[in-house]
C-alpha positions as CSV (number, residue, x, y, z in Angstrom):
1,X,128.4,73.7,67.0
2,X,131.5,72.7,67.8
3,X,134.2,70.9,65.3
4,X,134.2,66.7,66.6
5,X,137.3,66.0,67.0
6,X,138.2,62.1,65.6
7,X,139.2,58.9,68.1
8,X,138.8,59.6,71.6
9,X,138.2,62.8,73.5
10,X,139.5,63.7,77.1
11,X,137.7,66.6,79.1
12,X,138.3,65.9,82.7
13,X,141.7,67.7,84.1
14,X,141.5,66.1,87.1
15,X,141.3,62.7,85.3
16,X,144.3,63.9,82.9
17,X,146.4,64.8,86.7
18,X,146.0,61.2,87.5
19,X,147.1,59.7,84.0
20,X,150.5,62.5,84.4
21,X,151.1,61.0,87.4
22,X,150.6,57.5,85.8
23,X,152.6,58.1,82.7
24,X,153.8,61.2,82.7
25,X,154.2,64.4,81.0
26,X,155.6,65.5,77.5
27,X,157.7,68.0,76.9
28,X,158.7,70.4,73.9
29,X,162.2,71.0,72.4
30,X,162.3,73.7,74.6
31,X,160.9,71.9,77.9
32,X,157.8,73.2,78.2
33,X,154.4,70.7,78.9
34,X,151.9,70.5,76.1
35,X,150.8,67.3,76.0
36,X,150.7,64.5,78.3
37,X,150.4,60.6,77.7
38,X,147.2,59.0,79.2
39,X,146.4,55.8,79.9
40,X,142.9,54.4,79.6
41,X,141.3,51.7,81.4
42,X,144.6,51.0,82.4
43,X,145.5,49.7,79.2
44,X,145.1,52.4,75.7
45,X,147.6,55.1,76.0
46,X,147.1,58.3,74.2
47,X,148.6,61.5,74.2
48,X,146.1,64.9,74.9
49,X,147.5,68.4,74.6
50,X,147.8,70.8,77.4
51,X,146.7,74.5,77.2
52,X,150.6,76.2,76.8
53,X,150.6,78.8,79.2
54,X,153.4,80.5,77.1
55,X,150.5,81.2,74.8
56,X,149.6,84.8,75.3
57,X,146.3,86.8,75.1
58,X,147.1,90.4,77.2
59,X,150.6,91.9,76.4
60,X,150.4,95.8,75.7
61,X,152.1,98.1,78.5
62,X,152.1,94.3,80.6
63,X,156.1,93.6,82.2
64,X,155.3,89.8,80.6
65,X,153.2,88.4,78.5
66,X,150.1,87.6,80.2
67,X,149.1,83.7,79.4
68,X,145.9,83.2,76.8
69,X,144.0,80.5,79.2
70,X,144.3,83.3,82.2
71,X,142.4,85.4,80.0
72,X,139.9,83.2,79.1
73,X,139.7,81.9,82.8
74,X,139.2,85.2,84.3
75,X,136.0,86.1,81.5
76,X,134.1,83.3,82.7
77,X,134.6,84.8,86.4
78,X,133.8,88.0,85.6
79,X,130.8,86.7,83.5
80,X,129.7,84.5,86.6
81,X,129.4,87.7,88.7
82,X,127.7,89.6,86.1
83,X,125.5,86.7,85.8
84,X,124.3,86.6,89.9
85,X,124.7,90.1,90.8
86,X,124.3,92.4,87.9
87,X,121.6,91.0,85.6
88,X,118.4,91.7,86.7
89,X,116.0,88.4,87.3
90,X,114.0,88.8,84.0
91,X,116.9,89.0,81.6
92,X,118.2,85.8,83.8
93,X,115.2,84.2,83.4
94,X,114.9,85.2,79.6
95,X,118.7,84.1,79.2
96,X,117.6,80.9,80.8
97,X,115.1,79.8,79.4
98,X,117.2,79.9,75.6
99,X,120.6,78.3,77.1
100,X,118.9,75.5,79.8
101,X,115.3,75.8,80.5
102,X,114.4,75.1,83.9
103,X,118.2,74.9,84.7
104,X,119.3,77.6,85.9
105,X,122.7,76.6,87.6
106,X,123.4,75.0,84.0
107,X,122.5,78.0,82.2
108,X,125.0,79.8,84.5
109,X,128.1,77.9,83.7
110,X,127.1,77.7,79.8
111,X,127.0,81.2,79.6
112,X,130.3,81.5,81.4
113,X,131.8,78.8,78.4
114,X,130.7,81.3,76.0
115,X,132.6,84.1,77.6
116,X,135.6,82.4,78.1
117,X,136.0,81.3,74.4
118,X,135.6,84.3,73.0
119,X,139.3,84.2,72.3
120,X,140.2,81.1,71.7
121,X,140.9,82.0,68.3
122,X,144.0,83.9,69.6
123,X,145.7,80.6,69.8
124,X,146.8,81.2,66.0
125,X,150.5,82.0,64.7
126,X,149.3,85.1,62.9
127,X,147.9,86.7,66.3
128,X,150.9,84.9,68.7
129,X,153.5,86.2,66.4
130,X,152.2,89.3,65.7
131,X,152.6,88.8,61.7
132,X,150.6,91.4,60.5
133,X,150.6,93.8,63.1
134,X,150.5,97.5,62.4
135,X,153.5,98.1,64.6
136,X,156.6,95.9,64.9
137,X,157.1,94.3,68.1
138,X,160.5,94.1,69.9
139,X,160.0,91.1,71.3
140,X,157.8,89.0,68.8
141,X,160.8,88.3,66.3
142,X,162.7,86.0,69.3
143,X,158.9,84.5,70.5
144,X,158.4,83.5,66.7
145,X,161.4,81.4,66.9
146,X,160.5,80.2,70.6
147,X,157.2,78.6,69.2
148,X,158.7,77.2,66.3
149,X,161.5,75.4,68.6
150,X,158.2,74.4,70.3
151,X,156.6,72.6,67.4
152,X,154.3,75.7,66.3
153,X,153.6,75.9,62.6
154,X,154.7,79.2,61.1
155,X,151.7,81.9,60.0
156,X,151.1,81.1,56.5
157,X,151.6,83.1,53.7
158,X,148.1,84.8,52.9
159,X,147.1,88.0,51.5
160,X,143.8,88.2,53.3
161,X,143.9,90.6,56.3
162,X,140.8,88.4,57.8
163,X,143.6,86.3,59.8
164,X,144.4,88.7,61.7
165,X,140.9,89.2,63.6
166,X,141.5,86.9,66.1
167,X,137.4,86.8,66.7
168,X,137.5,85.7,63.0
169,X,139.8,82.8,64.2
170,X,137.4,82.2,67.2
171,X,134.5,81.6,65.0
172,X,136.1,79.2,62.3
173,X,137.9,77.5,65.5
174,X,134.2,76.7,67.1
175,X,132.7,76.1,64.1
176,X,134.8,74.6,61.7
177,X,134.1,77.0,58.9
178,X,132.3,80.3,57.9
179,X,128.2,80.1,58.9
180,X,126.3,80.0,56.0
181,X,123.8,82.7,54.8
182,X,120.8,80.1,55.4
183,X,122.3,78.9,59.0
184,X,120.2,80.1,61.8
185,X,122.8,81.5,64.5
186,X,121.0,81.0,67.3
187,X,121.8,76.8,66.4
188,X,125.6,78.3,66.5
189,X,125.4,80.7,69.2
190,X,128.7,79.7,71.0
191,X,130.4,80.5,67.3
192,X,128.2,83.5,66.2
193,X,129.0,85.3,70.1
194,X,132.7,84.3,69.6
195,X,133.1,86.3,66.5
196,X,131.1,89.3,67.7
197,X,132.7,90.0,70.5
198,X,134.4,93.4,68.8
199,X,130.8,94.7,67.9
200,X,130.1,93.2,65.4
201,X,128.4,90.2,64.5
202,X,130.3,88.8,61.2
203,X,128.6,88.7,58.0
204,X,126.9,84.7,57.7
205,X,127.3,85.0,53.8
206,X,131.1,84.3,53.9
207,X,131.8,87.9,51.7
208,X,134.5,88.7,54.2
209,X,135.5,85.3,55.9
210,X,137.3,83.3,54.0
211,X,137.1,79.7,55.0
212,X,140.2,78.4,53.7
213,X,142.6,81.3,54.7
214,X,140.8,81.3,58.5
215,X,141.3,77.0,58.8
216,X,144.9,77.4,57.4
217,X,145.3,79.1,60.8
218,X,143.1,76.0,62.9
219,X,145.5,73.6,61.9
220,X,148.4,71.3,63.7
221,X,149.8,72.4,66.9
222,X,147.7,75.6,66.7
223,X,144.2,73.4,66.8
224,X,145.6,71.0,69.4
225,X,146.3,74.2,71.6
226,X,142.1,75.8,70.4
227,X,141.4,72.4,71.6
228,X,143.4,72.0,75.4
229,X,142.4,75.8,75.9
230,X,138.5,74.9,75.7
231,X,139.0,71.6,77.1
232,X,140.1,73.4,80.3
233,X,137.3,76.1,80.1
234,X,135.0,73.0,80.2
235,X,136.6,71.4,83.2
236,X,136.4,74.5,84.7
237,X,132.9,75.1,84.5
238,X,132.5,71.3,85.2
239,X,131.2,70.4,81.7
240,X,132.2,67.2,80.0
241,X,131.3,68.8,76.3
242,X,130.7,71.7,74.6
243,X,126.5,72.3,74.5
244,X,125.5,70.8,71.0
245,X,122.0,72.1,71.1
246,X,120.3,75.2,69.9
247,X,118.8,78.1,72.2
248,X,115.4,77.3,73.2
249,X,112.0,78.9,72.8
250,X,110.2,81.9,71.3
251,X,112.6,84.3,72.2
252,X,116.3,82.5,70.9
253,X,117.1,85.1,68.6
254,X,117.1,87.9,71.4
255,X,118.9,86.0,74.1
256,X,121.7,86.0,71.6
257,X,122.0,89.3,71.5
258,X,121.9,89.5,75.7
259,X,124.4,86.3,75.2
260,X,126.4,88.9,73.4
261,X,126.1,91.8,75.7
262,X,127.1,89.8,78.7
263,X,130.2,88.4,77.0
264,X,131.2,91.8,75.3
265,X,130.6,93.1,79.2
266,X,132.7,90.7,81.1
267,X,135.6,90.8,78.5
268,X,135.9,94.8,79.0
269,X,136.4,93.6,82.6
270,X,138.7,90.9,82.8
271,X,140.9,93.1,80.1
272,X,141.2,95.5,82.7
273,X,145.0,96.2,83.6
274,X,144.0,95.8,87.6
275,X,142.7,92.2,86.6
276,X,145.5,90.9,84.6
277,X,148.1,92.0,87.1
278,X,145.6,90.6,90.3
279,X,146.0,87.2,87.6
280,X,149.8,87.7,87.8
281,X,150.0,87.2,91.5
282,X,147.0,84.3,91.2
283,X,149.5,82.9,88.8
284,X,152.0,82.6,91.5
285,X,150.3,80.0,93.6
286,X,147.5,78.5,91.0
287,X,148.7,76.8,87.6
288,X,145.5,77.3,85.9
289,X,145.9,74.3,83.3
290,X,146.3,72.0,86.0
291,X,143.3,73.5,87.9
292,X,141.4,76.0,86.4
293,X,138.6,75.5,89.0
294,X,140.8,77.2,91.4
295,X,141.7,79.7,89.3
296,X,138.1,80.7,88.8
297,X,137.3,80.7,92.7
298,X,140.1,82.9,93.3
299,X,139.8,85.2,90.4
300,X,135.8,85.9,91.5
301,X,136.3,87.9,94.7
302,X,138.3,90.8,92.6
303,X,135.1,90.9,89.9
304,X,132.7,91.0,92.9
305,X,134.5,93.9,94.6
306,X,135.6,95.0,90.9
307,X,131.8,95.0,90.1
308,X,130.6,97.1,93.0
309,X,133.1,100.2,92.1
310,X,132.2,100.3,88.5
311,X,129.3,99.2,87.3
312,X,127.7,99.1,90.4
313,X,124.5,96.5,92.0
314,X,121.2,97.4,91.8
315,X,119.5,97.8,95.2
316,X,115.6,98.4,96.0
317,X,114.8,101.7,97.4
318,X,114.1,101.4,100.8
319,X,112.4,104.8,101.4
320,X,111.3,106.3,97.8
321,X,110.3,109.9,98.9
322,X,112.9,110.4,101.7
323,X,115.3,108.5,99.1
324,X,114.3,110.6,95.8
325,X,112.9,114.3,97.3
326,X,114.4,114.6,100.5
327,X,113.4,117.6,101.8
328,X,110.7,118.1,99.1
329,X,109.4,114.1,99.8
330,X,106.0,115.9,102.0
331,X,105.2,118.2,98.7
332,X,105.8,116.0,95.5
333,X,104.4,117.2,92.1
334,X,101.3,116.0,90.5
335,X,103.8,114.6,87.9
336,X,105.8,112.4,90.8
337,X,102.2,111.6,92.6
338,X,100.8,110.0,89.2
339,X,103.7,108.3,88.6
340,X,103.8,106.5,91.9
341,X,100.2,105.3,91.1
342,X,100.9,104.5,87.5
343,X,99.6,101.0,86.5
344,X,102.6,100.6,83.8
345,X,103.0,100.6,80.0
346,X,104.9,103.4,78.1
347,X,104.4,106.6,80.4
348,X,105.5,109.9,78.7
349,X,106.0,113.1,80.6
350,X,106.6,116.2,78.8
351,X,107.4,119.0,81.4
352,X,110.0,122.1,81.7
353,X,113.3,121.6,82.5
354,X,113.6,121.2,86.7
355,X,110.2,120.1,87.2
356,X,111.0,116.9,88.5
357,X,110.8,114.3,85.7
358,X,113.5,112.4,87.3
359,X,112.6,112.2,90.0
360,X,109.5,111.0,89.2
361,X,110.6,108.3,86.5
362,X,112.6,107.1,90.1
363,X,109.5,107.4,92.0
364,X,107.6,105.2,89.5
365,X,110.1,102.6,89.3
366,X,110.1,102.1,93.1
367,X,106.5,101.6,93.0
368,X,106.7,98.6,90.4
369,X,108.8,96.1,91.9
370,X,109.5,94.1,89.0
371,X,110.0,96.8,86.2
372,X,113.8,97.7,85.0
373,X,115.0,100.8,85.3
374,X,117.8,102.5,82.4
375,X,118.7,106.0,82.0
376,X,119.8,106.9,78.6
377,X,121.9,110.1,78.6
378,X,122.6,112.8,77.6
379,X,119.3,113.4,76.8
380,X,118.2,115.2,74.1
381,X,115.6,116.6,72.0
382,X,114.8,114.6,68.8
């Protein structure tokens, strides 16, 4: 699932706060933090790096560069809130059941991982630098040189245009290389999500990643960074590892997909323009490498208030025939009686235009407490 990193591992940023104040931080040519010297047992020092906030993952029509780790930080928010007030208990339960059975509050915060690192892969010089953007950017020429002052290996010369899919990048980063054809992606669903995230899920036969072109991108300073960025995601979610084992039970393959949904969902969210600049004036008091659990607390309020002017929360219908006829609810049709008696399955209703099929698809789903409800429009004859 996730690619082991040799000699010891550190996951705990409030741990890592204690060894800075211990040891110390390190600094770039150029001043900024990424890595800071721990000490162990109070004797073993090593030296862990630190999500760079100079990293970017918003920029276009921004006044700054918006850091990678806010992004990621506010997609496990927005996923949280999606996860308790938008998806309706079965899907929970389903989505349970796959990532944590009988674990609910685990399932929660693994689902939230997988959002967050959906752009990790970002964290490469081809995406940072803009190399093989369509359009040249004023300001990526003098940023190139800022991350090579910083230690940052340059994009490599490649002809493959893969590179530059930064959910490509995400993948290999999580993974370690392409999925094979005779993988079973539900074992790699952290991965699999990752690279979906644009709509679509990439192709496990390797025909259009290419392994060694996509690692040539995972490599030195730039994995260091794929590594402190979902370190922090971890500590955030107060995980001490990334989850190793593959979705449970019958129904794996089709949590996935919901796995997918979700994270597809609460990306569109947190890319907003209204969230990133609400995370510029978060970023003002909270440093979200040094606590990201803050920056997750204080982020969730906007997605809750966010959530309830978009997409909306679903809410039982107190009074169904006041609710859905109003001034018709004393004479409802035969079609809207039936349906408020209907004992379930697949209920079709063919009637004229105006006749009240609405209303009565409304009226049957307030009489079955536990069925979901989705409107697929426009609608249309087929």
């Amino acid at each position: 699932m996730w690619r082991r990193q040799t000699g010891t591992s550190v996951s705990n940023t409030a741990v890592i706060g204690t060894w800075r104040a211990i040891v110390g931080p390190l600094r770039n040519a150029v001043g900024v933090e990424t890595r800071c010297r721990c000490r162990i047992g109070g004797e073993t020092e090593m030296t862990v790096a630190v999500a760079d906030l100079n990293l970017w993952g918003k920029q276009d029509g921004l006044p700054e560069r918006y850091p990678l780790l806010c992004h990621l930080l506010d997609t496990a928010a927005s996923a949280g809130v999606l996860w308790d007030r938008w998806l309706r208990p079965g899907l929970r339960d389903q989505m349970t059941a796959a990532l944590a059975p009988g674990d609910p509050a685990l399932a929660r915060r693994r689902m939230m991982v997988v959002a967050a690192l959906h752009d990790v892969g970002k964290a490469n010089p081809v995406f940072e630098g803009q190399t093989r953007a369509k359009f040249d950017q004023p300001w990526a020429a003098d940023f190139r040189a800022e991350l090579a002052a910083a230690g940052y290996e340059a994009a490599p010369q490649i002809s493959q245009a893969v590179v530059s899919r930064h959910e490509a990048v995400s993948l290999t980063a999580l993974h370690g290389t392409v999925i094979p054809c005779s993988a079973d992606p539900t074992r790699d669903y952290v991965a699999v999500a990752a690279g979906g995230h644009h709509g679509t899920f990439p192709r496990l036969d390797g025909g259009r990643l290419t392994p060694r072109e996509l690692k040539s991108v995972c490599t030195g300073a730039w994995d260091d960074q794929q590594h402190a960025h979902t370190r922090t995601v971890l500590d955030a979610m107060g995980l001490t590892a990334m989850p190793d084992a593959p979705l449970a039970g019958p129904h794996a393959a089709a949590a996935l997909i919901l796995i997918s949904g979700l994270l597809i969902l609460a990306d569109w969210t947190a890319s907003e323009r209204a969230c990133v600049n609400d995370g510029f004036k978060v970023k003002v008091q909270t440093d979200p490498s040094r606590n990201p659990v803050a920056w997750v607390q204080r982020k969730t309020p906007w997605f809750v208030e966010r959530l309830e002017r978009t997409l909306g929360e679903y809410k039982a219908i107190g009074d169904p025939l006041n609710a859905i006829l109003g001034t018709h609810a004393g004479t409802p049709s035969d079609l809207q009686r039936a349906c408020m008696t209907s004992v379930g399955g697949l209920l079709l209703a063919t009637y004229p235009t105006g006749d009240g099929k609405t209303e009565a698809a409304l009226l049957r789903h307030a009489a079955r407490v536990h069925e979901g409800l989705l409107f697929a429009l426009p609608t249309r004859s087929t």
